[in-house]
C-alpha positions as CSV (number, residue, x, y, z in Angstrom):
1,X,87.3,22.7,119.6
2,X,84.3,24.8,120.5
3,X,86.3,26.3,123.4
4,X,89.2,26.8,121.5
5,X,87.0,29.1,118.7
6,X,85.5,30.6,121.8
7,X,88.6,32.3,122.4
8,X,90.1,33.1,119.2
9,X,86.7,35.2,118.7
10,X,87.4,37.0,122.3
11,X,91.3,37.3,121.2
12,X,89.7,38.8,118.0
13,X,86.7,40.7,119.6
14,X,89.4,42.1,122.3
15,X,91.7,43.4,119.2
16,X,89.2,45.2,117.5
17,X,87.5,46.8,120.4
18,X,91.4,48.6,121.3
19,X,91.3,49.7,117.4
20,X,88.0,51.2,118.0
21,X,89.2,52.9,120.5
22,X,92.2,54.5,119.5
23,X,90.2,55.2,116.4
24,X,88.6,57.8,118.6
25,X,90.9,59.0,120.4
26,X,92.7,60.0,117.2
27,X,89.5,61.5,116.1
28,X,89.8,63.3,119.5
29,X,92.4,65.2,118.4
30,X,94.0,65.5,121.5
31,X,96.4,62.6,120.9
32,X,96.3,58.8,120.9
33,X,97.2,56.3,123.4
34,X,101.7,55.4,122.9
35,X,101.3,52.7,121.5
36,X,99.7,54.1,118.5
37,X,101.3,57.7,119.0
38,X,104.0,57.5,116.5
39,X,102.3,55.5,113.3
40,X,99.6,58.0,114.1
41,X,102.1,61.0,113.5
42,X,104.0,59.5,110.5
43,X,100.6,59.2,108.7
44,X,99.9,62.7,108.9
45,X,102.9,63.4,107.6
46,X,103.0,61.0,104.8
47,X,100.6,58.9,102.6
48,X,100.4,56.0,104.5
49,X,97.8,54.9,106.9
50,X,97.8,54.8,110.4
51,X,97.1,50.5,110.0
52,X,100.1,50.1,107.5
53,X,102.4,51.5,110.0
54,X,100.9,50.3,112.6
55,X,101.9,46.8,111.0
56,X,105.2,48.1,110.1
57,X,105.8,48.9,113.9
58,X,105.0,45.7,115.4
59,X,107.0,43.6,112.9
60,X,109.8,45.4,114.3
61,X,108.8,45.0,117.5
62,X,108.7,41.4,116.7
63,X,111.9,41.5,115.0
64,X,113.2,42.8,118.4
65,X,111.7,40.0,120.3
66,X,113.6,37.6,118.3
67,X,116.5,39.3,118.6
68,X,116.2,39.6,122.5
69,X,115.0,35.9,122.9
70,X,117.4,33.8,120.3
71,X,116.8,29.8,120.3
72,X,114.0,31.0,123.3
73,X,111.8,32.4,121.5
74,X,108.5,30.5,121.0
75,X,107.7,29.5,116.9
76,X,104.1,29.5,118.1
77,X,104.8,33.5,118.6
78,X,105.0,34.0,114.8
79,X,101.6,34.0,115.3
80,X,101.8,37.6,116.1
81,X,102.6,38.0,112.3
82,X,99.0,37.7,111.7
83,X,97.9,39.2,115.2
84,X,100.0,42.5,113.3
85,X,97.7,42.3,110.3
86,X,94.6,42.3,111.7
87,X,95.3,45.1,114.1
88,X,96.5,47.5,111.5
89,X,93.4,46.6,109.2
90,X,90.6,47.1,111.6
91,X,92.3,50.1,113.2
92,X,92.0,51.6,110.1
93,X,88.9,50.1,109.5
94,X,87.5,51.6,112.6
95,X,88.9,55.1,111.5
96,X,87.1,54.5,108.3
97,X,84.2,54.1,110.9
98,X,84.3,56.7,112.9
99,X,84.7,59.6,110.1
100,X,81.5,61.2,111.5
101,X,83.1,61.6,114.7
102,X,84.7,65.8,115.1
103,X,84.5,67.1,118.5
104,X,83.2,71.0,118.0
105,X,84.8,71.6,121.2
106,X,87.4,70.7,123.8
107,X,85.5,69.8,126.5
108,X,83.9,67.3,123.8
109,X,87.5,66.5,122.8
110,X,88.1,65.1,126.1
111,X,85.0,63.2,126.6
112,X,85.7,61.4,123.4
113,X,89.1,60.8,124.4
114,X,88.2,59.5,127.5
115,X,85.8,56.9,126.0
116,X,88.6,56.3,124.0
117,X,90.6,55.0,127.0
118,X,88.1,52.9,128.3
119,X,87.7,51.1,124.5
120,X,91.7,50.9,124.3
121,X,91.6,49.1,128.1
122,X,89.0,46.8,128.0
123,X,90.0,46.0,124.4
124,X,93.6,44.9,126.0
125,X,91.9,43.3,129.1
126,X,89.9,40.9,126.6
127,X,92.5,40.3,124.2
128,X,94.7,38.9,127.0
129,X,92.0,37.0,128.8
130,X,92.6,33.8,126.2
131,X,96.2,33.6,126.4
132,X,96.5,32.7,122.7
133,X,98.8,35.5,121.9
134,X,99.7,39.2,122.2
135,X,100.4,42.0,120.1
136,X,104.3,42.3,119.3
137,X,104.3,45.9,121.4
138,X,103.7,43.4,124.5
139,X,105.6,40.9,123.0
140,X,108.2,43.5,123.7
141,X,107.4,44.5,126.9
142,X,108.4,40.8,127.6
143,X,111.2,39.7,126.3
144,X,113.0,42.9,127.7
145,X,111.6,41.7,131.4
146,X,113.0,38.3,130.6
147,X,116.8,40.3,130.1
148,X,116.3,42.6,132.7
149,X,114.9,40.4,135.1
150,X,116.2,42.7,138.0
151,X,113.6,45.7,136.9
152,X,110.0,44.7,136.9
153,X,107.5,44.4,134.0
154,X,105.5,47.4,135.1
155,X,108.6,49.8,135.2
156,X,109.5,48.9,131.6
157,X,106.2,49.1,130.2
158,X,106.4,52.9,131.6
159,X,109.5,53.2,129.6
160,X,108.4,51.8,126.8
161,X,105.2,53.4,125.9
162,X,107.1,56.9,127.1
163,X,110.2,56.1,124.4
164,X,107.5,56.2,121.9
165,X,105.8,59.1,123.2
166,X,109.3,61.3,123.2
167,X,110.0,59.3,119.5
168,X,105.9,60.3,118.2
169,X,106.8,64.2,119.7
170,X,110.4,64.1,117.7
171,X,108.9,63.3,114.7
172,X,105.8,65.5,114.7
173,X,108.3,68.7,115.0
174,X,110.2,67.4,112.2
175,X,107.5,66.4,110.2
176,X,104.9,69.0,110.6
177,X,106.9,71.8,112.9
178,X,104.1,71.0,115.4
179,X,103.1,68.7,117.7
180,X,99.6,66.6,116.1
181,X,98.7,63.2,117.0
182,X,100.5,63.0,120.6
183,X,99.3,65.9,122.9
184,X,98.1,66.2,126.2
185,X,95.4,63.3,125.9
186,X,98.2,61.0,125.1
187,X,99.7,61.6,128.9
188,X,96.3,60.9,130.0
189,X,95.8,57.7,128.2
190,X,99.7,56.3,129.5
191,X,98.5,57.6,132.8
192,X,95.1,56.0,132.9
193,X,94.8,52.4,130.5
194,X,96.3,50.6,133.1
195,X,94.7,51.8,136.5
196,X,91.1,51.5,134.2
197,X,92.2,47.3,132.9
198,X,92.7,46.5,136.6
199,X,89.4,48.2,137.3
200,X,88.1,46.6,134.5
201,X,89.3,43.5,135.8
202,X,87.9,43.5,139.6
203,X,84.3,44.5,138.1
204,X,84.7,41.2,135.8
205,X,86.1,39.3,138.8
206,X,83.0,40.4,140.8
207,X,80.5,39.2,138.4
208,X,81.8,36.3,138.2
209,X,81.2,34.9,141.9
C-alpha cells in the first residue's frame, strides 16, 4: 500500500514538474515544447486557457487510442481521463505561478527556455518511472507503434510531436497572422527533451549503484 502511494505521488510529482516547465517555456516566449505547442496557440487566440485545451487535446488523443486499439485496449487506461485533468489544471496552475517570469531579453529568453526543457524532461522521466499510467499524447505514440509495428516507436514519436508543430504554425497564421506560441525554441525543445531524459536517466542510473 505504502509502495503503491509512493508512486502515485512520483506519477503526480513527475506531472506537475513537465507543467512547470512548459509553464516557462511559454513564458519564454520563444515557443513551447509540441506537445503543448498548439493548445498554447489556440489560447492566445481565444478565451480559453492553455489547461482547458490542453485537456481537450488529450481526450482526443485518448479517443484515438481507443479507436486504434478496439477490444485491446486496456479499461485500466481510462485512467488517463483523470491523468488529462490534472495536467491541464496544474499547467495552468503553474502559469498562474510563474506570472513574474518576462525575459527583458533574448539571450534571457533562451536561458529560460532551456530550463524549461530540462523541467519538461525530467518531469516525463519521473512520470514514467512508476508505470501507473501515461499521458494520452503517449498513449498515442503507442497504440500507433502497436499498428505500425514495422516503423519504430522513436520514428513515430518524431512524427507526432512534428504534426503538431506544422498543426500549432497553421493555426497561429490563421489565428493571429503571426507565428506566437511555436517558434524557434519549440525546434529546440523536439530536438533536445529526449537526448536530456536519457541523460537524465544514466545520471539516475549512476546514483543508484
Amino acid at each position: 500500500m505504502i509502495r503503491q502511494i509512493r508512486r502515485t505521488l512520483v506519477f503526480l510529482l513527475g506531472i506537475f514538474i513537465m507543467s512547470f516547465g512548459l509553464a516557462v517555456s511559454i513564458r519564454a516566449n520563444l515557443g513551447t515544447s509540441p506537445i503543448a505547442s498548439f493548445p498554447t496557440v489556440l489560447s492566445l487566440g481565444t478565451t480559453p486557457s492553455v489547461g482547458f485545451y490542453l485537456l481537450a487535446v488529450n481526450l482526443l488523443f485518448l479517443v484515438l487510442q481507443i479507436l486504434l486499439v478496439g477490444r485491446k485496449f486496456p479499461l485500466f487506461q481510462l485512467v488517463q481521463i483523470p491523468v488529462s485533468i490534472i495536467f491541464g489544471v496544474f499547467t495552468d496552475l503553474s502559469l498562474y505561478l510563474t506570472t513574474w517570469l518576462e525575459p527583458s531579453n533574448y539571450l534571457l529568453q533562451w536561458a529560460w527556455t532551456l530550463g524549461g526543457v530540462v523541467l519538461v524532461a525530467l518531469g516525463v522521466y519521473l512520470e514514467t518511472q512508476p508505470r501507473l499510467s501515461y499521458i494520452p499524447g503517449d498513449g498515442l505514440v503507442f497504440a500507433l507503434t502497436l499498428k505500425l509495428q514495422n516503423i519504430p516507436f522513436g520514428t513515430i514519436k518524431l512524427v507526432f510531436d512534428w504534426t503538431l508543430v506544422v498543426m500549432a504554425v497553421v493555426t497561429s497564421l490563421l489565428l493571429l497572422g503571426h507565428l506566437e506560441g511555436v517558434r524557434e525554441g519549440t525546434a529546440f525543445a523536439a530536438l533536445t527533451v529526449g537526448p536530456v531524459i536519457r541523460l537524465i536517466g544514466l545520471v539516475h542510473k549512476r546514483l543508484d549503484k
